[in-house]
N, C-alpha and C positions, 0 to 999 in steps of 0.2 A: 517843487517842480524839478524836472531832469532838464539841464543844461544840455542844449542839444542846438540843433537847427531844427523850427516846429515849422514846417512847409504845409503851408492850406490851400487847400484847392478848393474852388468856390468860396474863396474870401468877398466875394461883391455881395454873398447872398447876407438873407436874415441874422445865420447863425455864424456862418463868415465871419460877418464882422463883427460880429460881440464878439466870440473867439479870440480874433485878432487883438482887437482891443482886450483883453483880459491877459494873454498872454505877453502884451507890451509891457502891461502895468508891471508885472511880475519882470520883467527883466528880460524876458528871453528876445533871443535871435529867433526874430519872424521872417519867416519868407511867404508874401501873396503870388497867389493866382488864380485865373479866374479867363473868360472871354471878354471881359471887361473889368477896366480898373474900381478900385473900393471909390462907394462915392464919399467915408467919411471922413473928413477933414483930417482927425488926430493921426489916418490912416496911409496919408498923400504923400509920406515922407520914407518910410516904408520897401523894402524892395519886391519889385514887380514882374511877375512873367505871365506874357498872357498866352494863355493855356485849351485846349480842347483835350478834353479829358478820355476823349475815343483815341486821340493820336496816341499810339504806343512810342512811337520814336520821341515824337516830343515832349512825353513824359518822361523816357529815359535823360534825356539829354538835360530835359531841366533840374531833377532830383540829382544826378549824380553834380552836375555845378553846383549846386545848392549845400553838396554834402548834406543831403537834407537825413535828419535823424529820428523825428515823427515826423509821420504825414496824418494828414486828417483828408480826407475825401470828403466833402462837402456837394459838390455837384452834384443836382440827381434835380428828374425833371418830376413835379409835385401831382398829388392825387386828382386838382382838377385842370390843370394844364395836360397832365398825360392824357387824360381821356379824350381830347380833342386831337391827339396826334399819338398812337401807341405804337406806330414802329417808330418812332424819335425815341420817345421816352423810352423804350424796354432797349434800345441801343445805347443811348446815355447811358441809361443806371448799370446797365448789363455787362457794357463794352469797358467801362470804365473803371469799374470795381475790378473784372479781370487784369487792364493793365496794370493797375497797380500792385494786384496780389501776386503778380509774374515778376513783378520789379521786386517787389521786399523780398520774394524768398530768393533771387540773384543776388542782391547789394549786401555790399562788406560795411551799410553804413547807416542802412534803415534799420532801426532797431523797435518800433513799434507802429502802428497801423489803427487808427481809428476811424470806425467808418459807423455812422448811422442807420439803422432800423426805423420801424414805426408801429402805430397800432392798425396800420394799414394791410398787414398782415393777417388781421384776422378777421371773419367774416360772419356770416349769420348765425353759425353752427354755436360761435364761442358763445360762451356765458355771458351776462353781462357786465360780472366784477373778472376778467380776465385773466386767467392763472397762467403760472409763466409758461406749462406744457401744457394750456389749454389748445382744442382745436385750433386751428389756422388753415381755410381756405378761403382766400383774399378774392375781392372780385374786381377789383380796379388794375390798369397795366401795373401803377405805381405799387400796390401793393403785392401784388406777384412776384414785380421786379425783388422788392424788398425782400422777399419770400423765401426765392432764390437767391439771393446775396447772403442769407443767413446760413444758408446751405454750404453756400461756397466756404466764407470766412471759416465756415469749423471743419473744410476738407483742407484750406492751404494752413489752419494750425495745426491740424493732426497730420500730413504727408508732407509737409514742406517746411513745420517749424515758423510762419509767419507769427509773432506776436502780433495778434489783431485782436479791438476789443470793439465792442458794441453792443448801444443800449436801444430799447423800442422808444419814442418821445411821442409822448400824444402832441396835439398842440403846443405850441411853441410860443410865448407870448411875451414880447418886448417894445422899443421904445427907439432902437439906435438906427433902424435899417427896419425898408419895408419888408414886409411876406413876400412868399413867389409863388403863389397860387397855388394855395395847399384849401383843403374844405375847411379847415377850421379856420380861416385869414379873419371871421367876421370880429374873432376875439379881439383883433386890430384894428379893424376898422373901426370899430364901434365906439373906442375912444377920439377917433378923430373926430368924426363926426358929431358925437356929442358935444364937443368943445368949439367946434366950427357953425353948428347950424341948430342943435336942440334936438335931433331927433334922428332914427337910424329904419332902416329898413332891412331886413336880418332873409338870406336868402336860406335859413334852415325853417324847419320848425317851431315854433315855441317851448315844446317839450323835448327834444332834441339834447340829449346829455353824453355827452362828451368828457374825458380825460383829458387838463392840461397842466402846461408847465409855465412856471415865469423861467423865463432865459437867462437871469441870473443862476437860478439854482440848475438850469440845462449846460451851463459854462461848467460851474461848480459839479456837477455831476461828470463832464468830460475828465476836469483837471484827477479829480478822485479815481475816476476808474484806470486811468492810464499812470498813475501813481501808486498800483494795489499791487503786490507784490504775484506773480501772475501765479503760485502753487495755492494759491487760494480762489480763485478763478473758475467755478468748476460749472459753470455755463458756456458751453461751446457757441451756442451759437448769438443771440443777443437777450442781454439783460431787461425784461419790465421796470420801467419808473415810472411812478406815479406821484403829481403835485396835489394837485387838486382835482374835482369836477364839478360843472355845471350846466344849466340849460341855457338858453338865451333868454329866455322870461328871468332868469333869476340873476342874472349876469345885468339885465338892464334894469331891473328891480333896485339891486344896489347901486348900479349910476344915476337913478333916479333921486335915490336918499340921497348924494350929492351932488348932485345938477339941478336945480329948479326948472321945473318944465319940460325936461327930457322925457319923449314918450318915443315909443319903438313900435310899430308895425311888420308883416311878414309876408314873404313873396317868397315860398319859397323853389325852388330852381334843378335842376341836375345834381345839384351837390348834395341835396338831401337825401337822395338817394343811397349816394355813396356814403354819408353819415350814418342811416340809419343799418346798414352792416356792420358799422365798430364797435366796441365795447364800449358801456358807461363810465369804465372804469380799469384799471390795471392793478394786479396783486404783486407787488413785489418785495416780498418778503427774502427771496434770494439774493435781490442787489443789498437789501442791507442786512443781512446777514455776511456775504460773502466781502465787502467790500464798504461796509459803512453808510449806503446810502440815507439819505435823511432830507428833504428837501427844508427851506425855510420859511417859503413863501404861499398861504394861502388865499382865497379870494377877496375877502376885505381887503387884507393888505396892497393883494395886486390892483383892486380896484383904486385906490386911493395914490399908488403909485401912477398907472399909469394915466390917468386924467390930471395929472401935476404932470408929468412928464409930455403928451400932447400941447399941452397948456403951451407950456414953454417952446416946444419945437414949432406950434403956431404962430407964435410971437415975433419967432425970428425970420417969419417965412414971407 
């Protein structure tokens, strides 16, 4: 890791706070922020600015206190929360990604820039196993947003010098901090539920396949790519990684094999919609080539982690 000041923004969210948390472990000088404080305990000790990520002033003024030296952009409003409200969302991701990209290529002190993509990005046209210059015409605001973010990021690296790096994350799957209303949340819910009641009701599909990650190797993919020496870099705009993939039939299939009695039914909703435009899958042969990617964690194992980890955070609830 690069000793610095690692300043997050949207530290309250899913990826927030694993982030934070990984970067504690490791030593570094964290700085949170967020519209609301981290709710994780390890997290409460911590320093704190609470932040709206469209204020330009009050980003300037916090990052420069901070002498903050990465920043992670975190904040961005998800694929099904945005569709309920699309001039919020496409201001958020929009408004917000700007401020920052106007601030790093000002500051004598931010030295790199990591800000998040998706598979949201791409839309009916792509393929199903997704190449990294596959089509992309997104139909959700969130994926648009993302769309043009990626645009941006590789105009403030080529005209203004920003070190900015970014990867697309399918689903995102952990244990420490809830989802924020992304289409793929049910990868989450569906271990609570199992463990709370026996049985889940899946607002996708059943044959519905999907690209995801466990959050460990999504941390582990951050700390990597903004550790890669940047003349080996040669994706301007955001890098594909890919964990795993599955359906929610096969996904409860294996919860089944360790839950007795766990059965799943489906209703599914608005979001399937927006699911069945994304890719099954993501190729990315360029993050590990360019940068080593490699993930560690496939479905068995996430299954088997996260029904232990539910288990536990039930326990204590």
């Amino acid at each position: 890791m690069s000793q610095g000041v690692h300043f997050i923004i949207g530290a309250s969210g899913q990826l927030g706070t694993e982030l934070a948390l990984s970067l504690v472990s490791k030593g570094e000088h964290v700085v949170l922020s967020d519209v609301r404080r981290p709710a994780h305990q390890n997290l409460q000790s911590l320093e704190y600015v609470t932040l709206d990520v469209r204020d330009r002033g009050a980003i300037d003024a916090a990052l420069i206190a901070a002498e903050a030296s990465h920043v992670y952009l975190l904040a961005a409003a998800l694929s099904a929360r945005g569709e309920g409200d699309p001039e919020w969302a496409w201001d958020l991701n929009m408004r917000g990604l700007l401020n920052i990209m106007e601030h790093a290529s000002d500051s004598q002190t931010v030295k790199q820039v990591f800000w998040p993509s998706s598979i949201a990005v791409f839309g009916p046209e792509t393929p199903a196993a997704a190449p990294q210059c596959g089509e992309r015409k997104p139909t959700t605001v969130y994926g648009i947003s993302k769309n043009a973010g990626e645009q941006w990021c590789a105009w403030y690296r080529e005209h203004r010098g920003v070190d900015v790096r970014s990867v697309r994350f399918p689903g995102l799957i952990g244990h420490r901090a809830v989802p924020g209303g992304g289409t793929t949340d049910y990868a989450v819910d569906i271990f609570i539920e199992a463990n709370l009641t026996g049985r889940y009701t899946c607002y996708l599909n059943e044959d519905e396949r999907l690209p995801m990650l466990y959050m460990d190797d999504a941390v582990d993919c951050i700390h990597d790519l903004m550790a890669a020496p940047a003349d080996r870099l040669k994706v301007a705009t955001s890098y594909n990684v890919h964990g795993m993939d599955f359906t929610p039939a096969e996904l409860g299939a294996a919860i089944a094999e360790r839950v007795e009695g766990f059965t799943m039914d489906y209703a599914p909703d608005f979001r399937q919609a927006i699911a069945a435009n994304w890719p099954d899958s993501l190729l990315d042969a360029e993050a590990r080539a360019d940068w080593g990617w490699s993930p560690k964690i496939g479905m068995n194992e996430l299954v088997s982690i996260m029904l232990e980890a539910k288990k536990v955070v039930l326990s204590e609830t």
